[in-house]
C-alpha positions, 0 to 999 in steps of 0.5 A: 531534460534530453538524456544523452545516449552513451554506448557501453559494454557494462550490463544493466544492472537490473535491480528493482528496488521497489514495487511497480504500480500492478502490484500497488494495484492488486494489493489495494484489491485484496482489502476488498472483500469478494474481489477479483483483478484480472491482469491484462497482460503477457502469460504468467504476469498475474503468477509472477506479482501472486508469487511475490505476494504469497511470499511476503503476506504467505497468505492466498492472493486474489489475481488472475490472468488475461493472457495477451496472444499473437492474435488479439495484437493482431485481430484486437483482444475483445474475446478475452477480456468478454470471455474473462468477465463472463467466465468471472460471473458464471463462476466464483461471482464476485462483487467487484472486478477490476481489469487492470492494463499493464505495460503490454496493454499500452503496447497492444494498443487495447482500449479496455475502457471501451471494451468493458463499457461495451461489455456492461452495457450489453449486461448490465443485470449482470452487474447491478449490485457490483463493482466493475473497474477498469484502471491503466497500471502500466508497470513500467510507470510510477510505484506501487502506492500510485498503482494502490491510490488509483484503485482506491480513487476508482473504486470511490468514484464508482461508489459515488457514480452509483449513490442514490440521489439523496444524500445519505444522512450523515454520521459524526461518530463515523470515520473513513479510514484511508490507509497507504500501501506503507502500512502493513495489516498489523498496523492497519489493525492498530489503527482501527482498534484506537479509533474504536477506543473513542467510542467511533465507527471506521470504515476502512478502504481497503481493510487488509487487516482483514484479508492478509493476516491468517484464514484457516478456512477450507475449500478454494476460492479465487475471491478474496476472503477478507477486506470490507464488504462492498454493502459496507463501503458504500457507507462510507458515503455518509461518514462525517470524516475522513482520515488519510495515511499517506499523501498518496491518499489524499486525492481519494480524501478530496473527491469524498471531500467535493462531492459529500462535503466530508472534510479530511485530514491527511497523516504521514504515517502516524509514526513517532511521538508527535505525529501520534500525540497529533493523531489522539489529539485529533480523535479526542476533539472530533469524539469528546472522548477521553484517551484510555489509561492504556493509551498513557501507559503505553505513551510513558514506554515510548518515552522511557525507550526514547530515553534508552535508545538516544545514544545509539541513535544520535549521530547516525546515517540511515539510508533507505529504500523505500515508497515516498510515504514509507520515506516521510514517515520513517524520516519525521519518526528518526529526526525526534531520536537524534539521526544525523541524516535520513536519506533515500538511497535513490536521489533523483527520479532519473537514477531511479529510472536506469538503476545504476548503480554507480549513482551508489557510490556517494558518501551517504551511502558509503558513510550509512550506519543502516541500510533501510530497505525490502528484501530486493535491496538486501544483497545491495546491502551486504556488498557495501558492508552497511547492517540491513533492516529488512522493511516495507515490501516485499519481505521474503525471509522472514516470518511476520511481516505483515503483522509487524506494528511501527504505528501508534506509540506501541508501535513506535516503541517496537519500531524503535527498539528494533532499529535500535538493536540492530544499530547497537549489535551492527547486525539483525538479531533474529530470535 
């Protein structure tokens, strides 16, 4: 489809709705444990996505940067990008590095590709027992958990490029646990803690319940401190199922799929009653275990709060700015309590690409009775007058989102709750 060109003196009004695929990437990478992304790119990018993310996580966040000069457009930037890697290894030694291009990469024309393959080959004792990935994150193309799910599917595909020629033997009572960029540590933690409940091993890539929830530990280190050991994750290879949330991560469940036979099944979000009975239904059947009475219990909350919460729900118009997977699950979640309509608040890819904002003046938001949505929609928000419920990323104002918990039936009770409380009160109530 050819866009016209039409002149104007309005400025564009730039506001970014949500995250760019080089944050997607940068965010996967902390869920791995001793890791370390250099951002290809402008000077001041890799501070520019450590700042956001040291906003919302207010955690230490692994990146730095390879600042593009003058000359390497010129002369080619292969000094750096060696320089970096060498300068990586000498000193904090990571287990995995990944050089990630962005937009000014494809601008320069640089081919990491082969500058890093050239760099391996001439080291490759360097980086026997190591990880090193190179991955295209242009941020001017696709979203945050595309630049999230490339990562992880890179990261598999160098686990599996490097595996022993004999299959590994395989565990029933071990499962691969996918996780979307939609889902906050907390809810990471939650996850893991129900399928332990079930007597059953799970391998998290990437495990930011691990990375980005609190380390009061001393000295500096510009690896990341938590997330899953690189030993670790290569046991993934022999786990005897795989569970993706998210579709964003079902083509990393595939490749797992197709060349160990490990079959998978993909989860929204595991958000609301009946995606999370599925879920426990699930676990139940694959493990031969009971659910815990603490389980039920917390079954029979979700249902009383459903039960107080129906009148404040039904009818009501909810617009959201948000990732595609983050938009599923919320919408499969709000259409058991009653919602009149879920609605993104950008319909079409191509107003999402110019922002403008007379693409907001439709009745679904004009008629919205909560704007769903990070911190960068907040002001949009208040303009229209339509209560805001601050959610996904990034989160700036406010302490403990990321341990925030909207998974599972305790946290869809919380969830409900919370969106419930600001529906009957027409404003957040921060206590």
């Amino acid at each position: 489809m050819s866009i016209p060109f039409r002149s104007s003196d309005e400025p564009l009004p730039d506001n970014l709705l949500l995250g760019n695929q080089t944050i997607g990437g940068v965010l996967a990478l902390q869920g791995i444990y001793r890791s370390l992304p250099l951002l290809h790119g402008g000077s001041g990018c890799a501070e520019a996505i450590r700042t956001v993310m040291s906003r919302h996580f207010r955690e230490p966040v692994s990146i730095q940067n390879i600042s593009i000069q003058d000359a390497d457009v010129i002369l080619g930037g292969n000094n750096a990008v060696c320089e970096a890697l060498q300068h990586a290894i000498a000193g904090d030694n990571p287990d995995v590095i990944a050089i990630i291009g962005t937009s000014l990469t494809v601008a320069a024309r640089e081919d990491l590709e082969e500058i890093t393959k050239r760099y391996l080959d001439e080291n490759l004792q360097a980086f026997e027992d190591k990880l090193l990935l190179t991955l295209s994150l242009p941020d001017g193309e696709g979203s945050m958990e595309s630049g999230y799910a490339q990562v992880v599917q890179s990261v598999i595909e160098e686990i599996l490029r490097s595996r022993p020629k004999a299959l590994p033997k395989k565990h029933r009572n071990r499962i691969n646990l996918l996780p979307g960029p939609h889902l906050t540590p907390g809810d990471v933690m939650e996850l893991k803690e129900i399928i332990a409940s079930f007597g059953m091993e799970v391998i998290v890539l990437p495990d930011l319940s691990s990375s980005l929830t609190g380390h009061l530990l001393t000295g500096h280190t510009s690896l990341s401190r938590g997330g899953v050991p690189l030993d670790y994750l290569k046991e993934m290879l022999g786990s005897g199922f795989t569970v993706a949330v998210g579709r964003c991560m079902e083509p990393s469940a595939k490749l797992l799929r197709k060349e160990l036979n490990i079959p998978y099944r993909v989860f929204q979000g595991i958000t609301g009653l009946q995606e999370t009975d599925e879920f426990f239904q699930f676990l139940l059947e694959l493990s031969g275990n009971e659910v815990q009475v603490k389980y039920r219990w917390q079954r029979q909350f979700l249902l009383d709060c459903m039960l107080d919460t129906c009148s404040t729900f039904r009818g009501k118009r909810i617009v959201a700015a948000l990732e595609a997977d983050h938009l599923r699950s919320l919408s499969q979640w709000l259409s058991e309590v009653g919602v009149k309509s879920f609605e993104p608040v950008f319909s079409s890819p191509l107003s999402a690409q110019i922002h403008d904002r007379r693409i907001l003046e439709q009745e679904p938001v004009q008629a919205a009775d909560l704007w769903v949505g990070s911190s960068y929609s907040e002001s949009m928000a208040e303009e229209w007058g339509i209560p805001f419920i601050p959610f996904g990323f990034p989160v700036f104002n406010r302490f403990g989102s990321s341990f925030q918990v909207s998974v599972g039936y305790r946290g869809t009770a919380e969830l409900l709750n919370y969106f419930g409380n600001v529906l009957l009160n027409g404003r957040e109530i921060i206590r």
